[in-house]
N, C-alpha and C positions, 0 to 999 in steps of 0.2 A: 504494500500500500504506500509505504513512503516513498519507494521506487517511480511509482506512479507521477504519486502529489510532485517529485521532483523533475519528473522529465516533462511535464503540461506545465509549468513554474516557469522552467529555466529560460525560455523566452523573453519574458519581460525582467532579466536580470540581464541580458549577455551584453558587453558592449564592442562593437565591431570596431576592429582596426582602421584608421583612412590611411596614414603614412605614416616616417617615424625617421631617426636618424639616428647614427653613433655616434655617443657622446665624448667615449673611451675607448678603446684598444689597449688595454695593457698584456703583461704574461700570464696574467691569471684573470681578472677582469673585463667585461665587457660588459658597457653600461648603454643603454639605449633609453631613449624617450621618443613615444611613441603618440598620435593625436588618434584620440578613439571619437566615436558616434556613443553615445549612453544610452539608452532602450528609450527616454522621452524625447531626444532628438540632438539634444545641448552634445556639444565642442567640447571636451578638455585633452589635458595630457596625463600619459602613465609612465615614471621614469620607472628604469627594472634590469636586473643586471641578467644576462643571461648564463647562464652555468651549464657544463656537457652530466650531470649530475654525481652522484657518490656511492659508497658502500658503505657500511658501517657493519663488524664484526664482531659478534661477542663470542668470547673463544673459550668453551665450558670445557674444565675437566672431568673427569670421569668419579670425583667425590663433589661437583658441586663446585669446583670455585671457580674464580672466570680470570681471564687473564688482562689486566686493564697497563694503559700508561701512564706515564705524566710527562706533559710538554708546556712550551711557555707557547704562548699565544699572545702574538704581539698586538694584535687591538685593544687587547680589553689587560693588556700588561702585568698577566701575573701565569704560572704554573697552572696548568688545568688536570684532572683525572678525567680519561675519554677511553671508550674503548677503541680499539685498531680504525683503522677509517680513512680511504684516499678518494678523489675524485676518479672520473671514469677515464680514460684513455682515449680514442679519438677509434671510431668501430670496436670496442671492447665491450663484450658484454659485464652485467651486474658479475657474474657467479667465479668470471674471470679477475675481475677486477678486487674481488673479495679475498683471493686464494692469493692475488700477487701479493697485494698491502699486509696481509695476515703474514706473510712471509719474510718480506723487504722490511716489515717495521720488527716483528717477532722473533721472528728465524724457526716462528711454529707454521707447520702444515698441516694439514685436518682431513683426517679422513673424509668425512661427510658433511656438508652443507646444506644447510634448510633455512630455503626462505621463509622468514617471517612476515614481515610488510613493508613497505611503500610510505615515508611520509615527506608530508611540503614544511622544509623548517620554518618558511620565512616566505609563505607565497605574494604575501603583500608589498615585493619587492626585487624576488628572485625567481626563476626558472628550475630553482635547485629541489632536485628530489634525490631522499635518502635510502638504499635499499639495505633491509639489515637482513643479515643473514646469523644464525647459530653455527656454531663449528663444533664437532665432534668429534673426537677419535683423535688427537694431539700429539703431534710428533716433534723435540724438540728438534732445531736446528741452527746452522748458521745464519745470521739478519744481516741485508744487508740496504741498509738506510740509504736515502738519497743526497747528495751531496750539500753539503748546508744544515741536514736534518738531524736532530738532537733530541733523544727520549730517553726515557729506564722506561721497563717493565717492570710490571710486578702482580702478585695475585692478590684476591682477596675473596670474602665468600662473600655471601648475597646479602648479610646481615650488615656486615660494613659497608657495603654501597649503599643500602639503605641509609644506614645511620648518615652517612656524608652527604647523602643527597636531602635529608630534612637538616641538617646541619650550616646547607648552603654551601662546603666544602665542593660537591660538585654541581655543578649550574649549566654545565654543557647538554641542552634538550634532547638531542640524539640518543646520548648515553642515559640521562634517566626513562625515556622513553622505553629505549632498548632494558632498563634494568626492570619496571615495570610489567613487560612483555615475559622479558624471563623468570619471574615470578610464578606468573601464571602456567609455564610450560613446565617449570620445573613441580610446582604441585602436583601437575595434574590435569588444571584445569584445561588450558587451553592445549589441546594433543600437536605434536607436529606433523606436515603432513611428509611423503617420501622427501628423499635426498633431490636437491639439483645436480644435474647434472655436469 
C-alpha cells in the first residue's frame, strides 16, 4: 500500500533538470549546480557534488568482534573510529571494491561477503551512495595502504561500539548505521541473505 500511495505521489514532488554547469573539477571532487523546473513551475538552482559512490565493510570474526580503524579526517580535524570503507573505482563493481579496500586498508581477506544495504549519507547534496557489505571467514594478511594513507586497526566487540557511539566517540553515520544493522544480524533478527559473489 505504501508502495502505491508512493508511486501516484511522486509526480507532484519531482523537479526536472533545464541545465547546469561545473562549478569544480578537482581529484576527488566535482561540484555542479544545476537550474531545475519545481512541480509548480518556479526556477531555482540545486548545487550537488557528484561522487562515482562507496563501500563500506564491516569485517566480523568468527566470536563476534568486528574489525574497525582509526584515521584522522581532515575536515572535521580530529581521529575518527570507521569501519574499512573506499570509494568505487571507475567500472568497479560494489563486491569488488569491498574485497580491495578490506584488503589494501586490512591486509584481511574474507571468505564470504553479504550484502546488506544501500544508503544516501548526505543526498541533500551528494550523489554518494554507501554499499555495506558483512565479511566472513577472515584471513589475516599483508595491507597494503595507499600512498599518503595513514591508519591502525584494531578490534572490538559490538558492546564497545555501542558504548562509543552513545558516547559521541564515534559520529561517522556509515559506521553507526552499519553497527546498528549488525546488531540485528548478529541476534538473529535480521537473517542474511547468500554470499555475493
Amino acid at each position: 500500500m505504501a508502495d502505491d500511495l508512493q508511486r501516484t505521489d511522486d509526480a507532484a514532488l519531482i523537479e526536472t533538470r533545464l541545465d547546469g554547469e561545473q562549478l569544480l573539477k578537482g581529484r576527488f571532487l566535482d561540484v555542479r549546480r544545476d537550474r531545475v523546473q519545481l512541480p509548480d513551475g518556479a526556477i531555482t538552482t540545486r548545487e550537488y557534488i557528484v561522487h562515482p559512490g562507496a563501500v563500506m565493510i564491516l569485517p566480523v570474526f568468527d566470536d563476534g568482534r568486528v574489525l574497525v580503524e582509526r584515521q584522522f579526517r581532515y575536515p572535521v580535524d580530529q581521529v575518527v573510529i570507521e569501519y574499512p570503507a573506499g570509494k568505487l573505482d571507475p567500472n568497479e563493481n560494489s563486491v569488488t571494491c569491498g574485497r580491495r579496500e578490506l584488503k589494501e586498508e586490512t591486509g584481511y581477506s574474507a571468505k564470504d561477503f553479504f550484502f546488506i544495504t544501500r544508503i544516501h549519507p548526505v543526498f541533500s547534496y551528494s550523489t554518494e551512495f554507501i554499499d555495506l557489505y558483512l565479511a566472513k571467514g577472515l584471513t589475516a594478511g599483508e595491507r597494503h595502504l595507499d600512498e599518503h594513507e595513514f591508519l591502525d586497526i584494531f578490534t572490538a566487540d559490538i558492546g564497545q561500539m555501542f558504548d562509543w557511539i552513545r558516547s559521541g566517540r564515534i559520529t561517522d553515520v556509515k559506521t553507526i548505521i552499519g553497527t546498528f544493522w549488525l546488531e540485528k544480524i548478529l541476534n538473529g533478527s535480521w537473517p542474511l541473505g547468500e554470499p555475493a559473489v
